[in-house]
C-alpha positions in Angstrom: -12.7 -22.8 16.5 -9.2 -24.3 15.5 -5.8 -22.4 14.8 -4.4 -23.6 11.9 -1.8 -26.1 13.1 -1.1 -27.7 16.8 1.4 -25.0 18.2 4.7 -26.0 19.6 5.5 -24.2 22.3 9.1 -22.3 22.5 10.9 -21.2 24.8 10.3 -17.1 23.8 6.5 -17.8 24.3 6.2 -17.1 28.1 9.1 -14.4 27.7 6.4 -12.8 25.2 3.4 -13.5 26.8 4.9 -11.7 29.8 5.7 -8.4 27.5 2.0 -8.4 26.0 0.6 -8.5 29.6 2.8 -5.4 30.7 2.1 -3.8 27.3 -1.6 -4.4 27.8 -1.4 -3.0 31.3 -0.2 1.0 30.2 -3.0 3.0 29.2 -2.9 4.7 25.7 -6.2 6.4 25.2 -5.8 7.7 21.1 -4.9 11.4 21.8 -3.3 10.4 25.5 -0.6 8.3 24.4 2.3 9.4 27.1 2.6 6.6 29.2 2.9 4.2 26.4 5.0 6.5 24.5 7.4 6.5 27.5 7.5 2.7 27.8 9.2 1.8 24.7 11.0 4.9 24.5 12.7 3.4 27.8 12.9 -0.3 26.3 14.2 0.9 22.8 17.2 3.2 24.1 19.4 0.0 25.4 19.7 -0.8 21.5 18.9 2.2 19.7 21.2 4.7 18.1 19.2 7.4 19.4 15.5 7.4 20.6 13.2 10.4 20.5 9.5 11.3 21.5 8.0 13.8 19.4 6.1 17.0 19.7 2.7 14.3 19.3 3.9 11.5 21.3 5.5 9.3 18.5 8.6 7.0 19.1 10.9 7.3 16.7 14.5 5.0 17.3 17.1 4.7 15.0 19.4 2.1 14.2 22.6 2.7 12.2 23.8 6.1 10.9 22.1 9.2 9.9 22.3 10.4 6.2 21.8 6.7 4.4 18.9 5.1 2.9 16.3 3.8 5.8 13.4 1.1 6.3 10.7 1.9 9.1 8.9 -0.1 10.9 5.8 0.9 12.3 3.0 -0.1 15.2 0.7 2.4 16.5 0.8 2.6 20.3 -2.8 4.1 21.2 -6.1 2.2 21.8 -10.3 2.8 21.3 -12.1 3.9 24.3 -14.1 6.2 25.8 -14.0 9.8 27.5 -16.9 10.3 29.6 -19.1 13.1 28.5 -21.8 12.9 30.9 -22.9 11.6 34.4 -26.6 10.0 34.5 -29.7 10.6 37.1 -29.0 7.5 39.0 -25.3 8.6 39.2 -23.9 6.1 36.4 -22.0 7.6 33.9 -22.2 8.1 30.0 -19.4 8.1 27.6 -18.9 9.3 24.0 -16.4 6.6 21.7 -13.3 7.2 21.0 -12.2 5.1 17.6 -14.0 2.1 17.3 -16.0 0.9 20.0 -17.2 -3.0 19.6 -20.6 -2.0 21.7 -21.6 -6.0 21.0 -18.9 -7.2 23.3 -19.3 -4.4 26.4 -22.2 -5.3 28.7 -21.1 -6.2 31.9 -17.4 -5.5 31.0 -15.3 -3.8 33.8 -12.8 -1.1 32.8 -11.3 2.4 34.5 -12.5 5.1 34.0 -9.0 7.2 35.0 -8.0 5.4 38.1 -11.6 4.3 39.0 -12.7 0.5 38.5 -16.1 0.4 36.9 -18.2 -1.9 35.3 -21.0 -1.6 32.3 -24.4 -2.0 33.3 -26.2 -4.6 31.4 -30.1 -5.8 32.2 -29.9 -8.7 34.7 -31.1 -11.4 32.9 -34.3 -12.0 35.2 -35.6 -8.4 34.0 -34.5 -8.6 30.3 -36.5 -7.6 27.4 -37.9 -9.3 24.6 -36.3 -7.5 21.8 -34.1 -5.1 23.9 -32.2 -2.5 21.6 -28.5 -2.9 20.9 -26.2 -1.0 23.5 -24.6 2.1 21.8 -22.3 5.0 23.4 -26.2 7.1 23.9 -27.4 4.0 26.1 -24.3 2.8 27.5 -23.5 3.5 31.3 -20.7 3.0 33.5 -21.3 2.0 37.5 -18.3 3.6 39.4 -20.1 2.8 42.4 -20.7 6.7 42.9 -17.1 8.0 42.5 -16.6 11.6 41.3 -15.5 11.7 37.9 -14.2 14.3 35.9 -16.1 15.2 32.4 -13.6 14.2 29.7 -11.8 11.3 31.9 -10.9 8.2 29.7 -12.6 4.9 29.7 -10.7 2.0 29.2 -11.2 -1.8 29.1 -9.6 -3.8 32.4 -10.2 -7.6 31.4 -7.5 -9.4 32.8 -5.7 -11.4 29.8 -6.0 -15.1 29.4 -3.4 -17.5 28.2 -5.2 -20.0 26.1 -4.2 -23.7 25.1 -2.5 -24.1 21.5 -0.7 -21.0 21.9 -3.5 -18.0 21.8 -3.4 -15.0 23.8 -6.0 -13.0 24.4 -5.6 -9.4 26.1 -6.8 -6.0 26.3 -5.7 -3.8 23.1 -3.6 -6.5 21.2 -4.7 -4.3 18.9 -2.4 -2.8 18.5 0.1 -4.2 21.5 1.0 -7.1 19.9 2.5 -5.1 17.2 4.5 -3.0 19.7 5.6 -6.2 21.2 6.9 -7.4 17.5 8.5 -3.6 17.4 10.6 -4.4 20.8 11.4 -7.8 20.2 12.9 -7.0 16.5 15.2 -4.0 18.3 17.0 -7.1 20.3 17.5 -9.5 17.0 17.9 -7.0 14.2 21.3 -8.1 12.3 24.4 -6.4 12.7 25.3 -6.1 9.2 22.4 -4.5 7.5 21.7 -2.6 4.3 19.9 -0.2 5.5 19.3 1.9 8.9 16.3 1.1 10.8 13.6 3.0 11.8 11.5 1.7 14.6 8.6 3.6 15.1 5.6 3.3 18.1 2.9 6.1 16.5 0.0 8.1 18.0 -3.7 8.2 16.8 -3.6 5.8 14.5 -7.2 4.7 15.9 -8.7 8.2 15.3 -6.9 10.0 11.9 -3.4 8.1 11.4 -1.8 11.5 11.3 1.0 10.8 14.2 2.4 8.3 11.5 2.0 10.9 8.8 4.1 13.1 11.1 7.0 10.6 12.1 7.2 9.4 8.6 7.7 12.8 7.1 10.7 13.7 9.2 12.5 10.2 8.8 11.7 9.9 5.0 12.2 6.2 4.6 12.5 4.3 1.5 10.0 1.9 2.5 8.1 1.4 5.5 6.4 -1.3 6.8 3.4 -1.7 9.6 2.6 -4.5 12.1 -0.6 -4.1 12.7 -3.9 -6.4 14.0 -6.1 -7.6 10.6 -9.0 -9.5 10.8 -9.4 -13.7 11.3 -12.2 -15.5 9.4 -11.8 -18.6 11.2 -14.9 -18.4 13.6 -18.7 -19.2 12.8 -19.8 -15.5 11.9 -16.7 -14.8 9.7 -15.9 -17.5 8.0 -17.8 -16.1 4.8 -15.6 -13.1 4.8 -12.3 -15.0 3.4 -9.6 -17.3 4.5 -7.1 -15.8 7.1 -7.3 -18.4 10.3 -5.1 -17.5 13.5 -1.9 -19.6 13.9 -1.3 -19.7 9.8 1.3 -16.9 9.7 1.2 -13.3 9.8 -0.9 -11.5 6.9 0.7 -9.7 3.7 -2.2 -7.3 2.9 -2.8 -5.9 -0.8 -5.8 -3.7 -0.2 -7.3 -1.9 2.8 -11.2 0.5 2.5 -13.2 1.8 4.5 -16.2 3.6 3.5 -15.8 7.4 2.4 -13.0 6.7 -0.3 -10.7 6.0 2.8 -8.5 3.2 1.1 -4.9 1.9 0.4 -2.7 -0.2 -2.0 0.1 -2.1 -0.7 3.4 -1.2 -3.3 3.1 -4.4 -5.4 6.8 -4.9 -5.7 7.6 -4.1 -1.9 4.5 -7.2 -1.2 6.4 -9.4 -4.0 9.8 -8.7 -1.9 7.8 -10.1 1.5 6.5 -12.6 0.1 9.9 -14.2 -1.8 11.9 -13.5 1.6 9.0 -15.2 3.6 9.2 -18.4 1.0 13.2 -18.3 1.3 13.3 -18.6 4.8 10.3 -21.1 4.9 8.5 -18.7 7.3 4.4 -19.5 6.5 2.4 -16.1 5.6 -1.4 -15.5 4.5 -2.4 -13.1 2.2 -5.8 -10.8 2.0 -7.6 -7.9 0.9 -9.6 -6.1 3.5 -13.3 -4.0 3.1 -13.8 -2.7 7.0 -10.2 -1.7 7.8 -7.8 0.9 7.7 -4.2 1.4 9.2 -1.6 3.6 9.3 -0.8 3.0 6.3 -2.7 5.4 4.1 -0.8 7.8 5.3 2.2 6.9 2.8 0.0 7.3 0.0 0.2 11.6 0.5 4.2 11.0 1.2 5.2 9.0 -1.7 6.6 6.6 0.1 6.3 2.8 -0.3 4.5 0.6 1.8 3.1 -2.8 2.9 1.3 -4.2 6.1 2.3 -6.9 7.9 -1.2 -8.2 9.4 -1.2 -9.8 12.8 -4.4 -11.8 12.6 -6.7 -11.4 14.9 -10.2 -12.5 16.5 -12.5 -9.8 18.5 -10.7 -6.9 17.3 -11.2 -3.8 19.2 -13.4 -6.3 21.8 -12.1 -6.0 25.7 -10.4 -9.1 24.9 -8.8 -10.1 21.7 -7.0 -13.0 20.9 -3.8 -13.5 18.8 -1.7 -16.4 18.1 2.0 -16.2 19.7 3.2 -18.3 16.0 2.4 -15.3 14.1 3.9 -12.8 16.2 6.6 -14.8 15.8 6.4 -15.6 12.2 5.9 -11.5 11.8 9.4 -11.5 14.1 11.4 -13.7 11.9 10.0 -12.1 8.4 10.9 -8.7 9.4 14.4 -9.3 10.4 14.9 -11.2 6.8 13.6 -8.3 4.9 15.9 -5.8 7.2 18.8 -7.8 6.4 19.1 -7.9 2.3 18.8 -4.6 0.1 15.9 -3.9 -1.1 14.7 -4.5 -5.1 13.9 -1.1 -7.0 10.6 -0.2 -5.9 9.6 1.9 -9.0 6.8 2.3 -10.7 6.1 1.8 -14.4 
C-alpha cells in the first residue's frame, strides 16, 4: 500500500502528531462528549473572540465581530463505541454499538470500558473453528478480568497510536480527531484581515444523528459552512474498486454523500467550484469524490438553507481501533481552509 507521493517531512509534523495523540487520548463517547468538549473549548479561548459550550456539548468560538456575515468551520468531536448492556455467565461482558462499530477489526482489541482496561475475547487460534460466524455486538465480549462494571458504562478503543514511515499516522478515533486537530491548528494561522468572521465549531453526535451540528449551526447562521471530516481511501487491495482517493494526494472535495434510507447530501456546486479555484491558485493538491456508505454532518444544512461543502480527510480503517491518515493532507486541508477564509466569498445562489 503506497501514499501517493514520498512525504517530506516538516517541521509542524511532530508538533501535530503530538496534538493527534492528546486528541486521541480524551474520551468522547457520541452522547458523552464533555471531556472533549472541554479540551478545545480551553485551546480555542487564547485566540477566540469568545468561546462557548452549549446546552449539548458543542464548541462554538468566534473570530471577528458579532453582527457581520460569517463562515463556519466544523469537525465533530465524538467517536463510535460501545455502552455495555449486559454482563455474561463467565463474567465477560456484553455491549450494545454505539454508531458504527467495525466488528471485523475488534477481536483481541484492548479498550476501557470507563476506567477499566479490557480486552475482546477472540477464539485462540489452536481452538478455532472451521467456518466460525463473524463477531457482532450479540457475540461480542469484553474480559475486564472480573471488575464490577456499571450497566450503561462506555466502551472505548485503547490501541496505542503508531507513527508510520512516509508520514502516516495511525490512532484511535482520527475519525474524527484529525479534523479537530485541522480545527485548532487553523485558530493559530487564520489571517488577520479577513472578509468574514469565523466560526469554529467542535460538534456533538455527529456519529449517531448529526443534530448537535444542526443545533450550533442554527444559532450562528453562517453564510456558508464547511466540515473537515474523515472520507474513505481506495488505495488498499479490497477498496481499490470503489474509486480513486489514495492517502497522501490532498484532502477530498466531496460532491455527494448517501447512505441507505434516503439519508443523502449535495455539496453547493458553486461553494465546491470556489474550493477548488482557491486550492488550484495556491497550488495546494486536492481529490475529489462522491461517496455511497457515508454520511457527515453535513446533511444537516440541507433543513437550514445554508450552503455547504466537505473537506474529506482521507482515510484507511475508518471507524477501526486504529485508523490511519496522512499528516500531508491534514496539512493540505490547513492551508486550503485559511485561503478560502481569507477572500470574500462568490454569490452562492441558486438558479
Amino acid at each position: 500500500m503506497r501514499t501517493d507521493s514520498p512525504h517530506q517531512p516538516t517541521e509542524n509534523d511532530q508538533a501535530l502528531i503530538a496534538l493527534l495523540r492528546e486528541l486521541s487520548a480524551v474520551p468522547a463517547l457520541s452522547g458523552e462528549e464533555d471531556a472533549m468538549s472541554r479540551f478545545m473549548a480551553d485551546r480555542l479561548a487564547a485566540r477566540a473572540d469568545s468561546v462557548e459550550i452549549d446546552s449539548i456539548g458543542n464548541v462554538i468560538a468566534r473570530f471577528g465581530p458579532e453582527g457581520q456575515p460569517a463562515i463556519a468551520v466544523l469537525a465533530h468531536m465524538d467517536s463510535i463505541g460501545m455502552r455495555v448492556n449486559r454482563v455474561n455467565r463467565d463474567g465477560t461482558l456484553g455491549a450494545v454499538p454505539v454508531g458504527g462499530v467495525n466488528y471485523r477489526a475488534m477481536p483481541g482489541v484492548p479498550v476501557r470500558v470507563g476506567d477499566v482496561p479490557g480486552v475482546v475475547t477472540v477464539r485462540s487460534q489452536h481452538q478455532s473453528k472451521e467456518g466460525e460466524s463473524t463477531l457482532n455486538w450479540e457475540t461480542l465480549a469484553i474480559d475486564v478480568g472480573g471488575a464490577a462494571v456499571e450497566m450503561t458504562t462506555p466502551v472505548l478503543y485503547a490501541a496505542a497510536p503508531v507513527e508510520l514511515a512516509g508520514g502516516c499516522f495511525a490512532a484511535p478515533y482520527m475519525d474524527d480527531r484529525a479534523g479537530c486537530a485541522v480545527l485548532l491548528t487553523l485558530a493559530e494561522r487564520l489571517p488577520v484581515e479577513r472578509a468574514y468572521t469565523v466560526y469554529l465549531i467542535g460538534t456533538v453526535q455527529e456519529e449517531t444523528n448529526s443534530l448537535g451540528a444542526f443545533h450550533a449551526l442554527q444559532a450562528v447562521k453562517p453564510a456558508a459552512a464547511l466540515f473537515v471530516d474523515g472520507t474513505v481511501s481506495h488505495d488498499t487491495p479490497e477498496t481499490a474498486s470503489r474509486g480513486q482517493v489514495r492517502l497522501g494526494a490532498g484532502p477530498v472535495l466531496l460532491a455527494y454523500l448517501y447512505t441507505r434510507g434516503g439519508n443523502g447530501w449535495s455539496a453547493n456546486p458553486k461553494l465546491r467550484a470556489h474550493l477548488k479555484q482557491v486550492a488550484s491558485g495556491a497550488g495546494i493538491a486536492y481529490q475529489q469524490d462522491a461517496v455511497d456508505g457515508l454520511i457527515a454532518d453535513s446533511k444537516t444544512t440541507v433543513l437550514l438553507g445554508i450552503p455547504s461543502a466537505v473537506i474529506g480527510l482521507p482515510m484507511r480503517s475508518k471507524h477501526a481501533p486504529l485508523e490511519v491518515v496522512h499528516l500531508d493532507d491534514l496539512a493540505r486541508a490547513l492551508d486550503l481552509l485559511v485561503g478560502v477564509v481569507s477572500a470574500p466569498l462568490p454569490s452562492l445562489a441558486r438558479g
